[in-house]
Every structure is written in structure tokens, then in C-alpha cells.
C-alpha positions in Angstrom: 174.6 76.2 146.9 171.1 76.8 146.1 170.4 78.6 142.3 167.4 80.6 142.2 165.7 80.7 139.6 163.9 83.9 138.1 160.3 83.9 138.1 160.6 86.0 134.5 162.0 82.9 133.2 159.6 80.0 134.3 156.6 82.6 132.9 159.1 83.1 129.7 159.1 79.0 129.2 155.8 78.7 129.5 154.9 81.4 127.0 157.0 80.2 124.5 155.4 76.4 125.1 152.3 78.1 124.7 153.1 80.0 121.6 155.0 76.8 119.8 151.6 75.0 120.7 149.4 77.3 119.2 151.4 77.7 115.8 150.9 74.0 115.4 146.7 74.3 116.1 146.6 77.5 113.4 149.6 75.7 110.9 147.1 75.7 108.0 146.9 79.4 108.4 149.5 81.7 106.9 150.2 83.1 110.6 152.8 81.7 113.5 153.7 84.8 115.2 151.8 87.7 116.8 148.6 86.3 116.3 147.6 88.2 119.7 148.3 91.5 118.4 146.6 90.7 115.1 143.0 89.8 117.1 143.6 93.4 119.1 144.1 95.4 115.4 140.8 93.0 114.4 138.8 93.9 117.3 139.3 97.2 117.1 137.8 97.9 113.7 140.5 100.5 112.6 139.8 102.6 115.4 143.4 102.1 116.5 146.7 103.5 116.4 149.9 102.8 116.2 150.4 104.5 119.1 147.8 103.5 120.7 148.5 99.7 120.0 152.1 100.4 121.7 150.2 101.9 125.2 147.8 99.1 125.2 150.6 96.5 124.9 153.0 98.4 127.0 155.8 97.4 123.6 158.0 100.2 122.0 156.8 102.3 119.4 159.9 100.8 117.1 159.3 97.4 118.5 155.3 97.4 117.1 156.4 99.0 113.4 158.4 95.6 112.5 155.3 93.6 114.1 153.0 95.3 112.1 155.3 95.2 109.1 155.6 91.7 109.6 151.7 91.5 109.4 151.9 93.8 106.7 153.8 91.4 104.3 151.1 88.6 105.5 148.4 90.9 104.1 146.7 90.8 107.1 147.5 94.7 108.4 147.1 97.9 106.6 148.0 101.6 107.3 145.3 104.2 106.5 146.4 108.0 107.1 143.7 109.1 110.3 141.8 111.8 108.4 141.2 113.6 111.9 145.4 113.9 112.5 147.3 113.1 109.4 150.3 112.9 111.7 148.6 109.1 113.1 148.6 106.0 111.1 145.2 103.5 111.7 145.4 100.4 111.8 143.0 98.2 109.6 143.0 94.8 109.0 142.4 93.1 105.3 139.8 90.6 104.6 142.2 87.8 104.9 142.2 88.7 108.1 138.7 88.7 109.0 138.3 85.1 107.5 140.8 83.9 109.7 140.3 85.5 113.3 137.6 83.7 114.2 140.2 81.1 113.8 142.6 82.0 116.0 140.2 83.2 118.5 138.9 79.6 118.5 142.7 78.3 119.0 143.3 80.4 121.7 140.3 79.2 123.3 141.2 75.6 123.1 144.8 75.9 123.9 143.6 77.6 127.1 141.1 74.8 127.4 144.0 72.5 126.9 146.7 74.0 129.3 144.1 74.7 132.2 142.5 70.8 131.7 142.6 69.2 135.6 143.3 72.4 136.7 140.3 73.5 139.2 138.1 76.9 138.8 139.5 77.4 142.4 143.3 77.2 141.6 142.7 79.2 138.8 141.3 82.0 140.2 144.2 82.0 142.8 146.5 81.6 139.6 145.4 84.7 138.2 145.4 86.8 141.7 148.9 85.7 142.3 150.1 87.1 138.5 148.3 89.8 139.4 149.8 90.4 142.6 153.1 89.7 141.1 152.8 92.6 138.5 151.6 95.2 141.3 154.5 94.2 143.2 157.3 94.7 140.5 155.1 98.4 139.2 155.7 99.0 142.7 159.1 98.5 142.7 159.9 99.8 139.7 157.6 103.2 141.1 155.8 103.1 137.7 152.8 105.0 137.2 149.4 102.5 136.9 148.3 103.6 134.2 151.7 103.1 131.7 151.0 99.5 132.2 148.0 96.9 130.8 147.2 94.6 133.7 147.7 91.0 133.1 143.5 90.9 133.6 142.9 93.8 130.5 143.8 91.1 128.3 142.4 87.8 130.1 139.5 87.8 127.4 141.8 87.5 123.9 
């Protein structure tokens, strides 16, 4: 008898290698977790919501207030009340952050240095159009709409 394994999972080992490898390339920072969303508060220069942090990352509302929490207690992440809708929280970061994005933006851009090394431009490419291709298939499937979901390529560049 044959197993099959899920694809979710191979993509779930590799992410967590991938995370355990860049904690140890940022240990001297005060950061192992959720360094991704931190660059997206960063890059978005307090122009972003709560809210709209949980569309962009496709994450529940609930699931983003521990993670900001979480960044919070770091002293990375502050709240600020949105003076155009008091009802919406905006999301700043602190100047502890600023010092250390550039950081981890230079980590993550060496780990993926690192995990694509002898890996051709070519394969690559077809890498990325077959994650991509995966994705449409399971939106599909699921009969989402587009738009609920960041594509795989929106956040290539982080």
C-alpha cells in the first residue's frame, strides 16, 4: 500500500526549516518569530490596518491581534487610533524596529540566496509557476473569490 503524502505538508516542512534557519542568521536580534509580518507593518509606514494587515495576509482578524501583541511586547509594533475612523487601529512600528529591518530584510535575502544555491534561474521560474498553479487550483476548488486571497507572487519581494 502506497501512502500519499500531502503536498501541505512537504510545503509545511520546508517552511518551518526555513524559519528555524533564519532565527539562527537574526539570533543577535530580539526577534525569532513573525519577522515577515513585522517588514510588512515597516514597509508600510503606518499606513496600515489591522484589518488590513489580516486581508493582505489572508490570517484571522484574532489570529493577527496575538501576533501583533506579540510584537507589541518586543517594542517593535505600536497601535495609533486612525484619526480619519477612530473605529481602526494603525499600525506603526518603533525605532527599534527601524534599526533592525534592514536586518532582516538582509537575512531573508541570503537565506533565499542560501536555499535556491545550485538551483538554476530556469527551475526556478518553473518553481514558482507550479506554486502558483497550485494555489489557483485549490481557490478553484475551494470556489473562493480572487481577490480574498494574496497570491504566492504579492509577496515574492519580502
Amino acid at each position: 500500500m502506497e501512502i500519499t503524502i500531502p503536498i501541505s505538508r512537504k510545503l509545511f516542512q520546508l517552511g518551518r526549516i526555513y524559519v528555524t534557519a533564519l532565527a539562527k542568521q537574526v539570533a543577535h536580534l530580539d526577534i525569532s518569530r513573525y519577522m515577515d509580518i513585522l517588514v510588512i507593518i515597516h514597509l508600510h509606514n503606518g499606513w496600515l490596518t489591522q484589518k488590513g494587515l489580516s486581508r493582505l495576509l489572508n490570517k484571522d482578524k484574532s489570529a493577527l491581534v496575538s501576533i501583533i501583541d506579540q510584537l507589541t511586547q518586543k517594542g517593535y509594533v505600536y497601535r495609533e487610533t486612525n484619526p480619519a475612523d477612530r473605529r481602526e487601529h494603525l499600525l506603526k512600528t518603533t525605532d527599534k524596529a527601524a534599526e533592525e529591518v534592514p536586518q532582516i530584510l538582509e537575512a531573508f535575502k541570503q537565506m533565499n540566496q542560501n536555499s535556491t544555491e545550485n538551483i538554476s534561474t530556469d527551475d526556478l521560474e518553473t518553481f514558482n509557476r507550479v506554486l502558483l498553479q497550485i494555489e489557483q487550483n485549490l481557490k478553484n476548488q475551494i470556489s473562493a473569490e480572487p481577490s480574498t486571497y494574496t497570491q504566492i507572487s504579492d509577496t515574492n519581494n519580502l
